[in-house]
TIFITOR-707380 format. One line per 3 residues: their letters; for each residue x negated, y, z negated of N, C-alpha, C, CB. Coordinates in pm, 1 decimal, always signed. Glycine has a CB too. Layout:
BEGIN
A = X Y Z X Y Z X Y Z X Y Z; ...
This chain:
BEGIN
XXX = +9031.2 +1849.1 +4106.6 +8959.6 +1883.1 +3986.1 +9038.0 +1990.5 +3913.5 +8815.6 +1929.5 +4017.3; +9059.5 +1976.4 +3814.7 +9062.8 +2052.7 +3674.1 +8999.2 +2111.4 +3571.8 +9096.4 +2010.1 +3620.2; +8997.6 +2234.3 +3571.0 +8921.6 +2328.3 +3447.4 +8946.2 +2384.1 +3354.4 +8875.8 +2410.4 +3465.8
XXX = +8954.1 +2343.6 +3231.8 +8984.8 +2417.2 +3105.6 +8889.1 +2533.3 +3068.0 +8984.7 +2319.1 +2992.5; +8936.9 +2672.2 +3032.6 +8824.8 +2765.6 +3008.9 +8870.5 +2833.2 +2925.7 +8772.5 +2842.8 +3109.5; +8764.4 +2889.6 +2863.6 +8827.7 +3026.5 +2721.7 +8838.5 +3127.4 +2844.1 +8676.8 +3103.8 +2546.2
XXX = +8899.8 +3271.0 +2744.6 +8954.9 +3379.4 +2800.4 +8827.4 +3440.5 +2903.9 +9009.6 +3482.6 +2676.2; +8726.9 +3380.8 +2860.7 +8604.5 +3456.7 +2879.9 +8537.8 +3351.4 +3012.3 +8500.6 +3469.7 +2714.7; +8601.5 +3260.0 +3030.0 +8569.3 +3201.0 +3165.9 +8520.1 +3113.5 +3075.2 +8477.1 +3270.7 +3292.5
XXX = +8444.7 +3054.5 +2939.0 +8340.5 +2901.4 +2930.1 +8422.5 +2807.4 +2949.3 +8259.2 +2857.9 +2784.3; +8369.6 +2717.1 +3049.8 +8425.4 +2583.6 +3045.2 +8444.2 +2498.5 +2933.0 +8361.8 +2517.8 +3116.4; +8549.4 +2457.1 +2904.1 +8545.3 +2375.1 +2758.3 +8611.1 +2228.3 +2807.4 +8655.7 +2462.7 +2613.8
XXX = +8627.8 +2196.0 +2963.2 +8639.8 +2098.1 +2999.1 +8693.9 +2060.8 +3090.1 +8661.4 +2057.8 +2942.1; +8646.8 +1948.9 +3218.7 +8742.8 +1909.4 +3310.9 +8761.9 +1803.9 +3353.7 +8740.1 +1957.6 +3394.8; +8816.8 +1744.6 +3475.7 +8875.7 +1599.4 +3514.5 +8847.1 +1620.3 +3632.5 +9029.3 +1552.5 +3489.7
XXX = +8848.0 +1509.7 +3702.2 +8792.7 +1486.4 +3877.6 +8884.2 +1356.7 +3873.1 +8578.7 +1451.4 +3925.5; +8967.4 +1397.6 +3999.2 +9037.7 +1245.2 +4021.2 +9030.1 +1267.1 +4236.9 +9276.1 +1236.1 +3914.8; +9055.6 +1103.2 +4277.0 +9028.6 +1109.6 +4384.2 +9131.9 +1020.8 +4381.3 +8902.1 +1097.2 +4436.6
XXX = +9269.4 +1022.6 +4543.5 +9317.3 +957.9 +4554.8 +9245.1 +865.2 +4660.3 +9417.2 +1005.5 +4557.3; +9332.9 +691.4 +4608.2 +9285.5 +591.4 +4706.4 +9421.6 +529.2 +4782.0 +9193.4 +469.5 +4624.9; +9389.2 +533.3 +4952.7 +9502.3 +487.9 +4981.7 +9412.9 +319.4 +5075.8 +9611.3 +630.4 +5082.0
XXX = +9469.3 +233.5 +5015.9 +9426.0 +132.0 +5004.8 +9504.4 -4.5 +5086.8 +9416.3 +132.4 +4873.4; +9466.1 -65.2 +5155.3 +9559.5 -153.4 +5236.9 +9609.4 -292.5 +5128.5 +9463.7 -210.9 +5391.8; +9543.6 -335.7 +5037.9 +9541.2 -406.0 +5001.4 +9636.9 -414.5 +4820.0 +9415.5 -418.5 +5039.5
XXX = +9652.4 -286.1 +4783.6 +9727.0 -253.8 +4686.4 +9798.2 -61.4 +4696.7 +9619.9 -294.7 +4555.3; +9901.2 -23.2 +4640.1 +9967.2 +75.1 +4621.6 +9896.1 +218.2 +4578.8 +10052.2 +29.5 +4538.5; +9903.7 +341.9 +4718.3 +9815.9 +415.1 +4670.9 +9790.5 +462.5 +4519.7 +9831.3 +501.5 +4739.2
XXX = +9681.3 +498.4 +4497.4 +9662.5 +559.0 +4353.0 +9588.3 +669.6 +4327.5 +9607.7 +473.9 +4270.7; +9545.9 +703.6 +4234.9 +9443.9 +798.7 +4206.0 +9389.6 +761.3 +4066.5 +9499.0 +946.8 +4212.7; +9254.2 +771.6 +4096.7 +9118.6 +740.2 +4025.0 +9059.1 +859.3 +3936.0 +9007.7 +703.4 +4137.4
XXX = +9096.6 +854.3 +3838.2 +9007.8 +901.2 +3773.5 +8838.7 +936.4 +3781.8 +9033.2 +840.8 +3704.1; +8769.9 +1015.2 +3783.6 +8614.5 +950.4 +3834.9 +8548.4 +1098.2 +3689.8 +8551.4 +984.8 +4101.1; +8594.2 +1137.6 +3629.6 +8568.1 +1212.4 +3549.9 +8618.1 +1286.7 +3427.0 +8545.3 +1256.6 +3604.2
XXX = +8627.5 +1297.5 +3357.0 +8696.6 +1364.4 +3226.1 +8577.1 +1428.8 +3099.4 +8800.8 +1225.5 +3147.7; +8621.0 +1491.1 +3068.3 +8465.5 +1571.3 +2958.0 +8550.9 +1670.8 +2911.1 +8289.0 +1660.5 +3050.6; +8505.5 +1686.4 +2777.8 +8559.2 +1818.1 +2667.1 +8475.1 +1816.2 +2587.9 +8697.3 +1814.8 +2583.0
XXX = +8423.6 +1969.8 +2584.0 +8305.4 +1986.6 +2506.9 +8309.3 +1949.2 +2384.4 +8265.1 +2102.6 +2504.0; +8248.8 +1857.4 +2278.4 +8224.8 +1785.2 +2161.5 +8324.3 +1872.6 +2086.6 +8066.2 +1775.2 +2106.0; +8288.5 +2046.3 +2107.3 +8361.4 +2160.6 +1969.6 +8486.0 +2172.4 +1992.0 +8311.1 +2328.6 +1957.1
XXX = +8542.4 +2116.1 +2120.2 +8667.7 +2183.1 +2174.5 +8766.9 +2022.3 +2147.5 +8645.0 +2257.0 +2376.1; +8744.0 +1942.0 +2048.5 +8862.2 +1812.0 +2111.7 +8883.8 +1822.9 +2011.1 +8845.4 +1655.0 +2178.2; +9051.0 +1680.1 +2031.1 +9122.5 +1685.3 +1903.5 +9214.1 +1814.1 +1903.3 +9017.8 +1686.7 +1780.2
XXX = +9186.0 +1911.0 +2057.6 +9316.9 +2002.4 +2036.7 +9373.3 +1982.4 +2122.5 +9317.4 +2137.5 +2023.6; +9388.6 +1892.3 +2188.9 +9506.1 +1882.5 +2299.2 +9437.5 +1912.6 +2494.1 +9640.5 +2038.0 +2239.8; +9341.3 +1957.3 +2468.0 +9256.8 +1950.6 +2628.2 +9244.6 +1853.1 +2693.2 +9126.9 +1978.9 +2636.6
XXX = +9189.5 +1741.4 +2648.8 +9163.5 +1633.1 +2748.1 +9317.0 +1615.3 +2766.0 +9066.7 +1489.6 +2695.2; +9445.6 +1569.3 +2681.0 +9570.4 +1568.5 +2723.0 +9592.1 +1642.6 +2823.2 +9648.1 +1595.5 +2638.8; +9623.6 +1760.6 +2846.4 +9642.3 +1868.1 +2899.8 +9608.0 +1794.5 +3039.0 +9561.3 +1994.9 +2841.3
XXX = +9457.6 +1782.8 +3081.2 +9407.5 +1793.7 +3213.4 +9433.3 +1679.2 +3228.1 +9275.8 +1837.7 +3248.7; +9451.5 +1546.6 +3173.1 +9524.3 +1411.7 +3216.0 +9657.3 +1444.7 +3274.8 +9548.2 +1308.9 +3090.0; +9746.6 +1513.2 +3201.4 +9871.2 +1574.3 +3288.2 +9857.6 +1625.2 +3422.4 +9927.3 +1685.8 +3223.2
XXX = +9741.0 +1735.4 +3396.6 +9760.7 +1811.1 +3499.8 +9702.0 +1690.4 +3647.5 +9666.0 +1971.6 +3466.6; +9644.2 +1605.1 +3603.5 +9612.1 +1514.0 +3717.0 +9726.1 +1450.7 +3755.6 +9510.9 +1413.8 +3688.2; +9771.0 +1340.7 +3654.4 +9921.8 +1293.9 +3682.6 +10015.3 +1362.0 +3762.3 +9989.9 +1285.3 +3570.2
XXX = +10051.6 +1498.8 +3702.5 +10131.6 +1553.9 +3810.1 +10087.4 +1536.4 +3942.4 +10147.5 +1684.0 +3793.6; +9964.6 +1611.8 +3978.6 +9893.4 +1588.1 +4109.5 +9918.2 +1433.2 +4174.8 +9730.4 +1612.4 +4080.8; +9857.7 +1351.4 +4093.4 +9896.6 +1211.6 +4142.4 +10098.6 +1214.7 +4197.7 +9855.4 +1085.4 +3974.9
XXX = +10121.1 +1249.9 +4112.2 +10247.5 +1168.8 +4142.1 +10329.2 +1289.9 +4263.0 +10353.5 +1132.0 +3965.8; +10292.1 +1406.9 +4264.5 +10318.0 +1511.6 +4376.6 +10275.6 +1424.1 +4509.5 +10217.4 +1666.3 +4355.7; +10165.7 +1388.2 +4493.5 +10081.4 +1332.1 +4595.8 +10133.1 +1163.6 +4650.1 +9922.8 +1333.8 +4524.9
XXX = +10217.6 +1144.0 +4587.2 +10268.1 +1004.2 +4660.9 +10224.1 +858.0 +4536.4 +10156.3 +986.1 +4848.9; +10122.4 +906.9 +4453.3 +10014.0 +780.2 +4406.3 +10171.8 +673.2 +4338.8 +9846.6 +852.0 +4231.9; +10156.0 +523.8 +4306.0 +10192.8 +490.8 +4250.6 +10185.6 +481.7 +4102.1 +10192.1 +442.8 +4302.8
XXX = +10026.8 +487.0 +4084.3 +9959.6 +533.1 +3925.2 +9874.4 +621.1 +3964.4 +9875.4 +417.3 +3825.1; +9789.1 +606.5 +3800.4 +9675.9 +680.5 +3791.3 +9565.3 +513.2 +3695.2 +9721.8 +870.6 +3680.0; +9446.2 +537.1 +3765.2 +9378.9 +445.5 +3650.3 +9243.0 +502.7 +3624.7 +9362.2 +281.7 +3693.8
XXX = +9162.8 +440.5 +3510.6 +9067.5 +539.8 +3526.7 +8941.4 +424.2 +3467.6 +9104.9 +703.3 +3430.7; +8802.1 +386.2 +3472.6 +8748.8 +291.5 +3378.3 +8676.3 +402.2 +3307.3 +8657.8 +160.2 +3437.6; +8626.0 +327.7 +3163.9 +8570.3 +376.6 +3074.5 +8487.8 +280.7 +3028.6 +8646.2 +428.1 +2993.8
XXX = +8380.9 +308.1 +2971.6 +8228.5 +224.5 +2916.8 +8270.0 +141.5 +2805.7 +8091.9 +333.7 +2851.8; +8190.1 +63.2 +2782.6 +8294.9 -25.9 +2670.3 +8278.4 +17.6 +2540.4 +8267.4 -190.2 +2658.7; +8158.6 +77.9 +2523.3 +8074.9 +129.9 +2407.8 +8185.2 +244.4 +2368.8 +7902.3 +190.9 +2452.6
XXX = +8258.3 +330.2 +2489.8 +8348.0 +401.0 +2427.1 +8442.7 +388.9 +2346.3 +8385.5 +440.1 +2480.7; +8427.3 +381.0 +2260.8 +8556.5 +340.9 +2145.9 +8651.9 +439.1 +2121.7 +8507.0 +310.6 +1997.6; +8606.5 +556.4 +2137.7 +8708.1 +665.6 +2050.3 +8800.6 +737.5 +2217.7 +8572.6 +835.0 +1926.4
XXX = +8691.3 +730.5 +2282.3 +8782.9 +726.1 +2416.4 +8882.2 +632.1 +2474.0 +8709.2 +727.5 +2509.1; +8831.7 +503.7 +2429.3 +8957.5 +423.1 +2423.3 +9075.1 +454.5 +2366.2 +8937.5 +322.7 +2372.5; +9033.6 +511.1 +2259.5 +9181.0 +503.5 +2192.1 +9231.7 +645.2 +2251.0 +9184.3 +493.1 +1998.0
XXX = +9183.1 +713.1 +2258.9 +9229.9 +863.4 +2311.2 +9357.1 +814.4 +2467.3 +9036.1 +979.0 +2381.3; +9280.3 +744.8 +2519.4 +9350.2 +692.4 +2689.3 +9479.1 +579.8 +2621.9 +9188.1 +568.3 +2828.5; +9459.4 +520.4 +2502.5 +9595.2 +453.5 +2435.9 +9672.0 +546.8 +2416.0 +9586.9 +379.1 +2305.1
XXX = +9624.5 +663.5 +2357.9 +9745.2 +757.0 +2297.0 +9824.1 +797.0 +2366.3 +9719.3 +865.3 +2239.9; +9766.9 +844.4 +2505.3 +9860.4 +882.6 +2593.1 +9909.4 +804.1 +2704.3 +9822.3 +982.2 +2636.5; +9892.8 +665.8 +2688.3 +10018.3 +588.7 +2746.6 +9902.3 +487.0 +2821.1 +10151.2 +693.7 +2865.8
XXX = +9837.5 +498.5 +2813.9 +9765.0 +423.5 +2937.9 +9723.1 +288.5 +2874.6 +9621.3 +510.8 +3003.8; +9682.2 +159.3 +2955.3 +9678.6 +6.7 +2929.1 +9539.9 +17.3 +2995.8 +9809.2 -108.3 +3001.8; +9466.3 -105.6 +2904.2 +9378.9 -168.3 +2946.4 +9441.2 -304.7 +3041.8 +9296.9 -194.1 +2826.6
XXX = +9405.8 -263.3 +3140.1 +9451.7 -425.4 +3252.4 +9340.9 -509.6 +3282.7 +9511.3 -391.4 +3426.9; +9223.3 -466.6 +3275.1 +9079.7 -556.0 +3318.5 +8972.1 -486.5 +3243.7 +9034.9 -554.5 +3497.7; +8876.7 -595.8 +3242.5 +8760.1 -649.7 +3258.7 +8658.6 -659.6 +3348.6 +8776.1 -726.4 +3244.4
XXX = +8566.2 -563.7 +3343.4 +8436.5 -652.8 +3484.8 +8312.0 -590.5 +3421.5 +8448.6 -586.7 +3710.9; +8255.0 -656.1 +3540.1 +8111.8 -614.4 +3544.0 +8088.9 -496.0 +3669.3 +8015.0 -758.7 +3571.7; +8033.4 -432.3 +3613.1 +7942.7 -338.0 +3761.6 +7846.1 -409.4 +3814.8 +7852.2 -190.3 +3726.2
XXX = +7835.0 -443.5 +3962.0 +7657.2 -452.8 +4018.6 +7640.8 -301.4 +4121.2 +7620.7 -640.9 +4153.1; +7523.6 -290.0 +4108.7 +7458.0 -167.1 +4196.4 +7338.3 -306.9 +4279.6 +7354.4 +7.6 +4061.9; +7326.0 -224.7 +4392.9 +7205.7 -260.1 +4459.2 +7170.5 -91.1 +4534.8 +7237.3 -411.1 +4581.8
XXX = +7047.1 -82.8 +4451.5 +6972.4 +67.6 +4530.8 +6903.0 -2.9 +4693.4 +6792.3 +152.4 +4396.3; +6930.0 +113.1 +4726.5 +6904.2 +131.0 +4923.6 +6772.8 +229.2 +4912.5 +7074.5 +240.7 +5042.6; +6725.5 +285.2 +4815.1 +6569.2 +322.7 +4845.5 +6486.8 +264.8 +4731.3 +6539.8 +494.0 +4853.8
């Protein structure tokens, strides 16, 4: 995890990535979080802490980094185009709750 903060400690944003080492394809690391407060984007933060994961990933052995996003997200889409990243799939989620 990654934390962007003013001088004064407020969080203005962070990232959560988890690596997967996987038998079936090339380890990676997952994205599982990203957020920048609404007032704080458009200056370069969410970039920033995508790096600072990447590095981590790639210190760490990963072959990539991937991350999913909602489809409804549009402007996040394009944000994850800007900085290099491909849409490769398509799916559906199923959940089944256990209580």
């Amino acid at each position: 995890m990654y934390v962007a903060t003013l001088a004064n400690e407020y969080v203005i944003g962070w990232t959560h990535a988890h690596i997967y080492d996987l038998i079936v394809m090339p380890t990676l690391a997952t994205i599982l979080g990203l957020v920048v407060d609404k007032d704080y984007r458009h200056r370069g933060i969410g970039s920033f802490l995508m790096q600072q994961i990447e590095n981590w990933a790639s210190l760490a052995g990963c072959e990539s980094v991937v991350l999913r996003s909602n489809i409804k997200r549009k402007e996040a889409h394009l944000f994850y185009e800007k900085i290099g990243y491909i849409n490769i799939k398509q799916s559906l989620t199923f959940q089944k709750k256990l209580s």
